[in-house]
MOPAC internal coordinates of N, CA, C and O (Angstrom, degrees):
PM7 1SCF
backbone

  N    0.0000 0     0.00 0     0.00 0    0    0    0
  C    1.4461 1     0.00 0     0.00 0    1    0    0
  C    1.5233 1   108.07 1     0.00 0    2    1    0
  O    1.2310 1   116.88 1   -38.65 1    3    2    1
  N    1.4936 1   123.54 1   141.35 1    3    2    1
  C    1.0028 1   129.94 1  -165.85 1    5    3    2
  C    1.9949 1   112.67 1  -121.18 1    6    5    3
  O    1.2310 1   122.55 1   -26.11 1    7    6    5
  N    1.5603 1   112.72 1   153.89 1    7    6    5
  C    1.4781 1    92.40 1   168.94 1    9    7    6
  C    1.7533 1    94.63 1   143.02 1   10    9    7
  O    1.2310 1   131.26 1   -45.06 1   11   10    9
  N    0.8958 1    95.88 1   134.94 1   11   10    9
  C    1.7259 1   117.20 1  -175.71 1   13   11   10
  C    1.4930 1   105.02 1   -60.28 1   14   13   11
  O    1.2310 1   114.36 1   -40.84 1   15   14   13
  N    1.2144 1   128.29 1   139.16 1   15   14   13
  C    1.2104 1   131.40 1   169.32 1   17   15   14
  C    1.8405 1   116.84 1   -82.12 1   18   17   15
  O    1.2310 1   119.35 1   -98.94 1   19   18   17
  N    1.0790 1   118.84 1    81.06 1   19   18   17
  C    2.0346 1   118.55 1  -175.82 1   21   19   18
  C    1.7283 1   108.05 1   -65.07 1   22   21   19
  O    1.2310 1   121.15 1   -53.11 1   23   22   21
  N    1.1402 1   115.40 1   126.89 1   23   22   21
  C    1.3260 1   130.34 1   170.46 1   25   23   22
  C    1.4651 1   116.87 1   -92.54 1   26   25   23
  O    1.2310 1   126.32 1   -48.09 1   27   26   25
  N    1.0834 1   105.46 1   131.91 1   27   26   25
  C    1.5734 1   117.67 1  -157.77 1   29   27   26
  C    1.6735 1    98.50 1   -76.09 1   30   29   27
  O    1.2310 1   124.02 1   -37.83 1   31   30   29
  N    1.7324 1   109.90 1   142.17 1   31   30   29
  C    1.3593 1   107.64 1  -154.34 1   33   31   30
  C    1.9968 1    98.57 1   -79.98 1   34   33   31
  O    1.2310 1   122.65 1  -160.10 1   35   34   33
  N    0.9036 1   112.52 1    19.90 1   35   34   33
  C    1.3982 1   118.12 1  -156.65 1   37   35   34
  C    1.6294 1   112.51 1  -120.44 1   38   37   35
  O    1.2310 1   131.58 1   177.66 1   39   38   37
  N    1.5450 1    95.26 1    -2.34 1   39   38   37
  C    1.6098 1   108.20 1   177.68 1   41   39   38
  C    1.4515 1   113.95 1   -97.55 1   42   41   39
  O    1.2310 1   120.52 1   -27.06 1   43   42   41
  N    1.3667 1   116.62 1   152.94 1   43   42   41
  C    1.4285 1   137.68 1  -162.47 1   45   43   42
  C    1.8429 1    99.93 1   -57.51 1   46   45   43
  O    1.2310 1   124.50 1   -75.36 1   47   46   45
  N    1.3201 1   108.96 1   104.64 1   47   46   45
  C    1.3905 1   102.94 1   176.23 1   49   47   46
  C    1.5170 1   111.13 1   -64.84 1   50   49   47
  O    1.2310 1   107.27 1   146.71 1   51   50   49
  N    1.3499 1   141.33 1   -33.29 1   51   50   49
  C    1.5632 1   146.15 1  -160.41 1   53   51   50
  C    1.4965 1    88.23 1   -78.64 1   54   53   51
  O    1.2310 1   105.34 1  -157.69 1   55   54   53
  N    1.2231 1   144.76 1    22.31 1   55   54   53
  C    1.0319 1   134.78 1   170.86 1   57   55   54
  C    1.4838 1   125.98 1    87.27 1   58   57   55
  O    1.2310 1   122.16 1  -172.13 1   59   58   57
  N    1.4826 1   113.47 1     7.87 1   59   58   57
  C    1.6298 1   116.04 1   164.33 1   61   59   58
  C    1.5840 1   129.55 1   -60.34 1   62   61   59
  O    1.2310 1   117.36 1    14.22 1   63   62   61
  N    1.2729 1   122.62 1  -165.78 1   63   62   61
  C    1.3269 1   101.42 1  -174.30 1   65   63   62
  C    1.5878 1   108.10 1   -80.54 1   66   65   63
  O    1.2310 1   128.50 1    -7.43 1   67   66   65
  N    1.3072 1   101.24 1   172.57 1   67   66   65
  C    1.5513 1   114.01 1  -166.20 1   69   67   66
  C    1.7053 1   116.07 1  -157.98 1   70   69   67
  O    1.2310 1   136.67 1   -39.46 1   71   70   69
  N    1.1420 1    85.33 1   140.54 1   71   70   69
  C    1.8844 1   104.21 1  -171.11 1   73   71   70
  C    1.4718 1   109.65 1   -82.55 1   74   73   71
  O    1.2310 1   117.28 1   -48.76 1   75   74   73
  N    0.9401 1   122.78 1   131.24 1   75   74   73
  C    1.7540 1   116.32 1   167.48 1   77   75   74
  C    1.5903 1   114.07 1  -136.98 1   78   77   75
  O    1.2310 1   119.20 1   -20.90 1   79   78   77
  N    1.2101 1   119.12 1   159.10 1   79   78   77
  C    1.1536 1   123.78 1  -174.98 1   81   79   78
  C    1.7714 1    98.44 1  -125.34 1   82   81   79
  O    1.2310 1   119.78 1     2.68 1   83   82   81
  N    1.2151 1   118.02 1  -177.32 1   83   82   81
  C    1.6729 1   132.09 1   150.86 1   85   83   82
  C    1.8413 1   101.04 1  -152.92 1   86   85   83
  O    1.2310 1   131.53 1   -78.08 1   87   86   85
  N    1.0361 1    95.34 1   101.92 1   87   86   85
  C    1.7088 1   110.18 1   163.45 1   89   87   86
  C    1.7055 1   120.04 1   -54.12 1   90   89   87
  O    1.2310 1   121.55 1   149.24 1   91   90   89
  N    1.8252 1   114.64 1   -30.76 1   91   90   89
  C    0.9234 1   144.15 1  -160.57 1   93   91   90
  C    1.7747 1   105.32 1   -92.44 1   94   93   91
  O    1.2310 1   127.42 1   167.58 1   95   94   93
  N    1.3116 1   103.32 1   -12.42 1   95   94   93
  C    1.2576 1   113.23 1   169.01 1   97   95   94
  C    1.8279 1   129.90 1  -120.48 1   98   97   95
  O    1.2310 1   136.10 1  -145.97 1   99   98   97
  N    1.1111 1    86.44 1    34.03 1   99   98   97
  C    1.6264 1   106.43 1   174.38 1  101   99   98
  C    1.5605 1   118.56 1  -107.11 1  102  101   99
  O    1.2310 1   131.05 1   -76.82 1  103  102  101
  N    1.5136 1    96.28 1   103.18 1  103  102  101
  C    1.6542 1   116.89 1  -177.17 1  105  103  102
  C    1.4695 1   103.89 1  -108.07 1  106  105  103
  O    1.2310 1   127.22 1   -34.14 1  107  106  105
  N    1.2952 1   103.71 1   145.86 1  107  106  105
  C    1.4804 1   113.00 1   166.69 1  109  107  106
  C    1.5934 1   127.40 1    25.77 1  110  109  107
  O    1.2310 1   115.30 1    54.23 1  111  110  109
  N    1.1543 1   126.52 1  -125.77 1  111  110  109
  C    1.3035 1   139.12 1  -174.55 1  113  111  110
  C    1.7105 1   100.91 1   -90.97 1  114  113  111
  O    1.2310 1   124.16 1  -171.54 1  115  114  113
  N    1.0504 1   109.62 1     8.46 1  115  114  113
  C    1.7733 1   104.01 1  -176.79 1  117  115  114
  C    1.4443 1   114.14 1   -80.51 1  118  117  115
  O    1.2310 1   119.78 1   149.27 1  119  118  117
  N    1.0635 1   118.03 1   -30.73 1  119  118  117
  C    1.3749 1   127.10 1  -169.77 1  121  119  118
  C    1.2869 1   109.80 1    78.65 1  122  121  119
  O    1.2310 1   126.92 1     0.78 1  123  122  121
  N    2.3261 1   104.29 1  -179.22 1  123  122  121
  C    1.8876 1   108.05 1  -170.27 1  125  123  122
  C    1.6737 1    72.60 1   -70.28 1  126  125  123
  O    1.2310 1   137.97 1   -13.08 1  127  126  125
  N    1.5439 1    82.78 1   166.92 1  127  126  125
  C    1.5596 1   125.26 1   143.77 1  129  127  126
  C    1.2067 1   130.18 1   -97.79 1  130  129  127
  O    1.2310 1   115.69 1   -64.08 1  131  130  129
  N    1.2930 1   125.80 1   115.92 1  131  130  129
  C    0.8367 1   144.26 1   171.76 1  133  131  130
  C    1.4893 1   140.15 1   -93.38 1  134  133  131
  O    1.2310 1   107.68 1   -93.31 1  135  134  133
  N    1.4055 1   140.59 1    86.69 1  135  134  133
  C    1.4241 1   132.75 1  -178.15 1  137  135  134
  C    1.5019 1   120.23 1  -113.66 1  138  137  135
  O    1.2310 1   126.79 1    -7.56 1  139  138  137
  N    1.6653 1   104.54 1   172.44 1  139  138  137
  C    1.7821 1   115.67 1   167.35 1  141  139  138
  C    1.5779 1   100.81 1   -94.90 1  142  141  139
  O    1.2310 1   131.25 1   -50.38 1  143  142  141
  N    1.5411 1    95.88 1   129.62 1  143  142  141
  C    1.6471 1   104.75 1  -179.15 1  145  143  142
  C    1.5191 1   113.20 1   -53.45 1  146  145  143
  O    1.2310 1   126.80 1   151.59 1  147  146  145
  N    1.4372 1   104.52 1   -28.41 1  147  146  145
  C    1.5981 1   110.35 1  -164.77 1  149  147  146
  C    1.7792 1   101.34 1   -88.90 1  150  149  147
  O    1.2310 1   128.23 1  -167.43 1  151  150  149
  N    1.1649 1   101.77 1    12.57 1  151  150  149
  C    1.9288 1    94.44 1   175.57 1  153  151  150
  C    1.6573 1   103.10 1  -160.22 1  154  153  151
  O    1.2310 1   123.60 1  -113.02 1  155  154  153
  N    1.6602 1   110.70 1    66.98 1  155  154  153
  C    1.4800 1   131.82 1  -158.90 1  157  155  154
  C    1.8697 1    92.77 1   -78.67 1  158  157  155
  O    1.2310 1   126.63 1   175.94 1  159  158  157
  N    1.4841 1   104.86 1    -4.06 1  159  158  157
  C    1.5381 1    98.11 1  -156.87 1  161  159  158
  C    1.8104 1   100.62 1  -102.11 1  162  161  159
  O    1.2310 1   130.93 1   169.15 1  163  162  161
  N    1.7312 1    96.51 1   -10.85 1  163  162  161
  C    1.6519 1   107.41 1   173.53 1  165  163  162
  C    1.6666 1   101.60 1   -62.32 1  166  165  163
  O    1.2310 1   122.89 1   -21.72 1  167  166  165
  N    1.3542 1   112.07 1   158.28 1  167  166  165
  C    1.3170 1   121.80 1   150.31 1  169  167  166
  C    1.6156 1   118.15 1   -81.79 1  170  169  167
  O    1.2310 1   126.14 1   -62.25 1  171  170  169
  N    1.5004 1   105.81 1   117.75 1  171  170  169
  C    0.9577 1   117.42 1  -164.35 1  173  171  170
  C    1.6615 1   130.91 1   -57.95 1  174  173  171
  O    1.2310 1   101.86 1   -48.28 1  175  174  173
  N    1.2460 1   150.73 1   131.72 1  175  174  173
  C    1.6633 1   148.20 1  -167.30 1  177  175  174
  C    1.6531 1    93.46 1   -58.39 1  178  177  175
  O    1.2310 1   119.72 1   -21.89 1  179  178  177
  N    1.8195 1   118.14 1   158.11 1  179  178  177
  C    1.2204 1   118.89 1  -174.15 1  181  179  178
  C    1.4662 1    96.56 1  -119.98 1  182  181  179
  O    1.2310 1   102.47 1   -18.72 1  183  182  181
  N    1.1641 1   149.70 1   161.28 1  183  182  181
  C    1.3025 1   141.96 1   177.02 1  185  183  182
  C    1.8991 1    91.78 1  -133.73 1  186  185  183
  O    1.2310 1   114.35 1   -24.71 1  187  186  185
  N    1.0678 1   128.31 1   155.29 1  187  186  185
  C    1.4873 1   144.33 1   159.24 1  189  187  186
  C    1.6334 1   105.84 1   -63.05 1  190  189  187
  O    1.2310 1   110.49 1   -62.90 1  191  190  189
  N    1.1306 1   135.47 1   117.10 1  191  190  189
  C    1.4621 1   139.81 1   155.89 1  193  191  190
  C    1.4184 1   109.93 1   -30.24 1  194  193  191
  O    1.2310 1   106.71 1  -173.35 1  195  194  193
  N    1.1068 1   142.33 1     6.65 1  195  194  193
  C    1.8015 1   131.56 1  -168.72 1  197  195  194
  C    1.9147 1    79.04 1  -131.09 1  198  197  195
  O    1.2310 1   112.02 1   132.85 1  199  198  197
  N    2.0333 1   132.65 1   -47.15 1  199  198  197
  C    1.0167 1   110.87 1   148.01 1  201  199  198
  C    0.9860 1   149.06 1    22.26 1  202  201  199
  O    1.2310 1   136.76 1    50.49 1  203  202  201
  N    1.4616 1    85.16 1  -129.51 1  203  202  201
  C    1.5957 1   111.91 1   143.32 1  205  203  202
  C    1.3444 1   120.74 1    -7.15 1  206  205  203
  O    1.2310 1   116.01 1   108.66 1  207  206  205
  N    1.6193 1   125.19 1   -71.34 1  207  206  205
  C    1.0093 1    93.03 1  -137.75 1  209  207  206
  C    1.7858 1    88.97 1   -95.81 1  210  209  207
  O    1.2310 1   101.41 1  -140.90 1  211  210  209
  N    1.3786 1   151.48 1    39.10 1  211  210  209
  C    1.1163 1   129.36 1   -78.33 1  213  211  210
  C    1.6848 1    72.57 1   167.27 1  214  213  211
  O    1.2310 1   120.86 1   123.94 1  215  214  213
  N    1.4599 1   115.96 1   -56.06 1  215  214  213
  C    1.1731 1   119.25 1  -161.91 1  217  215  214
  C    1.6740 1   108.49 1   -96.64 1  218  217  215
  O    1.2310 1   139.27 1   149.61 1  219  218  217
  N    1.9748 1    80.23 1   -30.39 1  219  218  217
  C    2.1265 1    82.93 1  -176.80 1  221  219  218
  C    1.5218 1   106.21 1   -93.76 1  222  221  219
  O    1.2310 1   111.85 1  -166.09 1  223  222  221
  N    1.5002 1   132.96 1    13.91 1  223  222  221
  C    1.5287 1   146.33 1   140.07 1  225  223  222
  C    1.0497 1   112.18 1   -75.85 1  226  225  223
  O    1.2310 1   103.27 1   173.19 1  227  226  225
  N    1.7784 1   148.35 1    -6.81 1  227  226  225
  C    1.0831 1   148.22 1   159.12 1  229  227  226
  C    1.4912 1   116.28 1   -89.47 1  230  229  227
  O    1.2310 1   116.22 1   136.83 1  231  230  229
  N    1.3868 1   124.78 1   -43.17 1  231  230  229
  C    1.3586 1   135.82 1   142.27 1  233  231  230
  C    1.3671 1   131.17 1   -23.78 1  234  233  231
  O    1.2310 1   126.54 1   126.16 1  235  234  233
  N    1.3034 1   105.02 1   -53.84 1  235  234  233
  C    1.6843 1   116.91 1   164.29 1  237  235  234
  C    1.4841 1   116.71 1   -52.41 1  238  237  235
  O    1.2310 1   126.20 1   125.83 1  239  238  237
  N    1.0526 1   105.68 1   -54.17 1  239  238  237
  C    1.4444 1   137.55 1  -166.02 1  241  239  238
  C    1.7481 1   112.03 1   -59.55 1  242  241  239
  O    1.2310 1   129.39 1   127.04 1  243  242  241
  N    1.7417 1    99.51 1   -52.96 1  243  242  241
  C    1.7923 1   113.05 1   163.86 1  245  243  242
  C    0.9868 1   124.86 1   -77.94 1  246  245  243
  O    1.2310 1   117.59 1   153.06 1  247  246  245
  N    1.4807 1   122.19 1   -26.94 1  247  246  245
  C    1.4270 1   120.41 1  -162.54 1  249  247  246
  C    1.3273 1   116.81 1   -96.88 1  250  249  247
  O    1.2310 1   120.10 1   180.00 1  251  250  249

């Protein structure tokens, strides 16, 4: 599976922790992926597409 990892514009640029997604890696029933930039070597959390998108419409909404 292929696809850029996007860092959420809302994470610590000086290098704190940080959220990333890859849109580019969303197959089937697997759901996004989700990881911490600072542990790229974890297997990443899966969220459900309805989630997802569910959580980053609540985000909008607070931030």
């Amino acid at each position: 599976m292929s696809g850029a990892w996007i860092r959420s514009g809302y994470s610590d640029q000086q290098g704190g922790p940080c959220v990333e997604w890859a849109p580019g890696r969303v197959s089937g029933g697997e759901g996004v992926p989700v990881r911490d930039s600072k542990d790229v070597g974890r297997a990443p959390l899966r969220f459900s597409t309805c989630a997802w998108t569910a959580f980053v419409e609540q985000m909008k909404r607070t931030v």
